[in-house]
Phi, psi and omega in degrees: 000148199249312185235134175230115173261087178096238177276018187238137227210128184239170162236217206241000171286322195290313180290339185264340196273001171261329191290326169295331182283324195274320179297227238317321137344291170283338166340296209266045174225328192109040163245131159225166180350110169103336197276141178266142207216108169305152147211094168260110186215119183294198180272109198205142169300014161265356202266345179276324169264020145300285174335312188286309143341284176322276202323268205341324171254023188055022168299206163191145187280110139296104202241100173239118163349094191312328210264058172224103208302140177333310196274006163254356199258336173282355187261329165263023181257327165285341154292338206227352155068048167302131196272325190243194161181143189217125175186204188243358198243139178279332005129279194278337169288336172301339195264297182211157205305133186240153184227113179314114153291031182229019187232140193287158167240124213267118190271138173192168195269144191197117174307134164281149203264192223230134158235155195267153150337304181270013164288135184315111176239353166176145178259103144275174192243141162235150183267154196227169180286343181304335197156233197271162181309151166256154164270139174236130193249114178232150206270146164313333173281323184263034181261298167329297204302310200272015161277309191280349158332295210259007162287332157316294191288327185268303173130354236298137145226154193297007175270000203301154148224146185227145145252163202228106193259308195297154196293129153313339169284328174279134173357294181307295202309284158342278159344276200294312187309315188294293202311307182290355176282307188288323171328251168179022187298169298146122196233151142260092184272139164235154211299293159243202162258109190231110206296326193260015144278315204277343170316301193282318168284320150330303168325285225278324208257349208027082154284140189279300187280037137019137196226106179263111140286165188274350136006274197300310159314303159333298165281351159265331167277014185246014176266127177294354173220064143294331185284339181277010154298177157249072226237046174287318153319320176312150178246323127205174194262087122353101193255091206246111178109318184253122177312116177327132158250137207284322187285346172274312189309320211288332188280274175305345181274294164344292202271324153222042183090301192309116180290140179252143171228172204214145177228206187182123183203185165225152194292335159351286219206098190290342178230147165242307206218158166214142181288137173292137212284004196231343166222064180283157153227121216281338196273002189222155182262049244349267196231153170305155196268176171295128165106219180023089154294117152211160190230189178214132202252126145307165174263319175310280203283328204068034167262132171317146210229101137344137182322120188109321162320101200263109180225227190257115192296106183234145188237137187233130187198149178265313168306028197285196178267151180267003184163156167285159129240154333294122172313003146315326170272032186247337181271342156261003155277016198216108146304086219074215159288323172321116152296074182320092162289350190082333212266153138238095206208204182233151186257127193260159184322325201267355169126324195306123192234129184242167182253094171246037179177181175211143189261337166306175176232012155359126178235138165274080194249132145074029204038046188246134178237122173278130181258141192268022144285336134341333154264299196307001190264323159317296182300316182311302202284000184268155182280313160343316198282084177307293192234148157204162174211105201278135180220182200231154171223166157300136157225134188313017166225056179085252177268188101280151170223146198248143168221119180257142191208133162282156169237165142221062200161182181268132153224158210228113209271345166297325186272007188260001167269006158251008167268340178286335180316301197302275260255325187252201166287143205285349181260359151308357171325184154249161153277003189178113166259132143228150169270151174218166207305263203236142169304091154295176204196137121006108161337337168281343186112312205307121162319145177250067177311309192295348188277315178295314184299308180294311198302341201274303177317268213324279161324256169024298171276318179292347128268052177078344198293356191288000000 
């Protein structure tokens, strides 16, 4: 057995023989090479021989995000210009005609086509400062590399077994299902996330591996019968999307023996770096993986920075990505060959790499990254709203996200954080409007988000709330 979903157990003859079925389906629908194919889905073994189906005809996976609302999922089927579509979600049959993963799938053989490396093999989405998400395009060949990266990087062997909480549209998700079909490592998908299923299954299945976003960390370490797991199988819990907070790690490992490692990627170029699995140090995100160059740029200058230098974190990998849509945005994401993360931080003599700052204005919620223009175009459109401007604060799961907005009128700030709730995806809420006098700004226009962030912080511990 390869996969396991609720009571249902597939091996990997089972799964290619729905892949066949579902490819002679979109055949006769019309896909063929190159044709781009939506999937909004949960995490479920159909969202898996759907994919496998798409390759199978030399298609490429449009992967859109389940907890995402008409107007994003419509601004990416008009970006990447999918044609077709297949899933579990109404949100994408409403946009366009969809073939049900909730309709049985009938198994048969159904040939593959010949694909080139460099042919388009899946649209993940990155949020850009710009507005709405951009496709980040990755080819079969840089797909490849960063499955055996991070099987390298994980230690993966076909004895490993993992379960998988996280959205299959996302980077993370992705990564571990395909890597581990291809190991032969043994998968558990669950619908969603739930500590006492992912708990109960550590047990019933002896999971080697644990995949933590910080949600998930968070919740094991604030669960009242952690010690009366059992959670001897793990080899460790692998801490994913977010920078460690040492005291939740440190709080779990205490209560169940069990050691954390920590890795560090984009979906741009998905694994850069990892901690050694036997010796992490939590304070850093550890060493380039094998096949991944990196270096650190002044921020002033671009001039490469010496050990100790603290600039802008750049990555050279054949797993990089092959390009944005819009490709406009894509020749400023790379230097050279290089790949520019936006991240900042500093490469210690030995290799070592910590992260302190992000040059990008990114927000990070639950390991998810929000572009605040992207609420602010919302928050724009309301008539009360003169001006705005939305940042991140700490938070136990990463950011919050804060939106400070001028008025011109009584507004009622709850309801303008549930009109960004209505319009985007839900954990883009804000957690917080408040008005203020005037936005600042930069002679250029650019919001002074860092400004906002401190006046925001700052109230915050003075009323006590800290």
């Amino acid at each position: 057995m390869a996969l396991a979903f609720e009571d249902r157990q597939y091996s990997l003859a089972d799964l290619d023989a729905l892949a066949g079925g579902m490819a002679a389906t979109l055949r006769r629908s019309g896909v063929v090479p190159g044709t781009r194919v939506a999937v909004m889905s949960s995490n479920r073994p159909e969202f898996v021989v759907a994919l496998r189906a798409i390759w199978r005809l030399g298609a490429a996976g449009v992967l859109l995000s389940p907890a995402w609302k008409q107007t994003e999922v419509t601004h990416a089927l008009s970006l990447t210009g999918a044609t077709h579509a297949v899933g579990d979600h109404p949100v994408l049959a409403d946009a366009m005609p969809m073939l049900s993963l909730d309709d049985e799938i009938v198994a048969a053989d159904h040939p593959a086509e010949p694909v080139a490396p460099d042919a388009d093999a899946v649209f993940v989405f990155s949020s850009g400062t710009t507005g709405m998400p951009k496709a980040v395009r990755h080819a079969h060949g840089s797909l490849a590399v960063a499955i055996r990266h991070w099987r390298d990087a994980l230690g993966l062997t076909s004895a490993d077994r993992m379960q998988v909480m996280t959205p299959p549209s996302h980077i993370l998700g992705l990564l571990n299902i395909v890597m581990a079909l291809d190991t032969g490592a043994w998968i558990r998908l669950h619908r969603r996330f739930d500590i006492d299923a992912m708990l109960r299954h550590i047990e019933s299945d002896r999971i080697t591996i644990e995949m933590a976003v910080a949600p998930i960390a968070l919740a094991l370490s604030a669960h009242p019968n952690l010690e009366h797991h059992d959670l001897s199988s793990l080899r460790y819990i692998m801490w994913c999307a977010t920078p460690v907070t040492g005291s939740v790690a440190e709080a779990v490992t205490a209560r169940t023996g069990v050691n954390w490692v920590t890795a560090y990627g984009a979906s741009e170029l998905p694994v850069i770096s990892c901690n050694e699995l036997q010796h992490a140090r939590l304070d850093t995100v550890g060493r380039a993986v094998a096949g991944v160059d990196i270096r650190v740029v002044s921020l002033a200058t671009g001039e490469v920075l010496g050990p100790g230098g603290e600039g802008e974190i750049q990555v050279r990998s054949e797993s990089a990505m092959a390009g944005y849509l819009p490709d406009q945005w894509t020749a400023e994401a790379f230097s050279g060959d290089w790949y520019r993360t936006g991240d900042v931080g500093t490469l210690d003599p030995d290799g070592w790499l910590r992260i302190t700052d992000r040059a990008k204005e990114m927000i990070k919620v639950r390991g998810f990254q929000v572009a605040p223009a992207e609420i602010e175009a919302v928050l724009h459109g309301h008539p009360v709203v003169e001006d705005c401007a939305v940042f991140g604060v700490p938070a136990d799961d990463g950011e919050a996200i804060i939106a400070a907005v001028t008025v011109n009128g009584p507004v009622d700030t709850g309801a303008l954080a549930d009109l960004v709730g209505d319009r985007l995806a839900s954990y883009k809420r804000p957690s917080r409007v408040v008005v203020v006098d005037e936005i600042p700004r930069l002679p250029s226009g650019k919001a002074l988000r860092r400004v906002l962030r401190e006046r925001a912080m700052s109230a915050h511990t003075e009323s006590g709330d800290s």
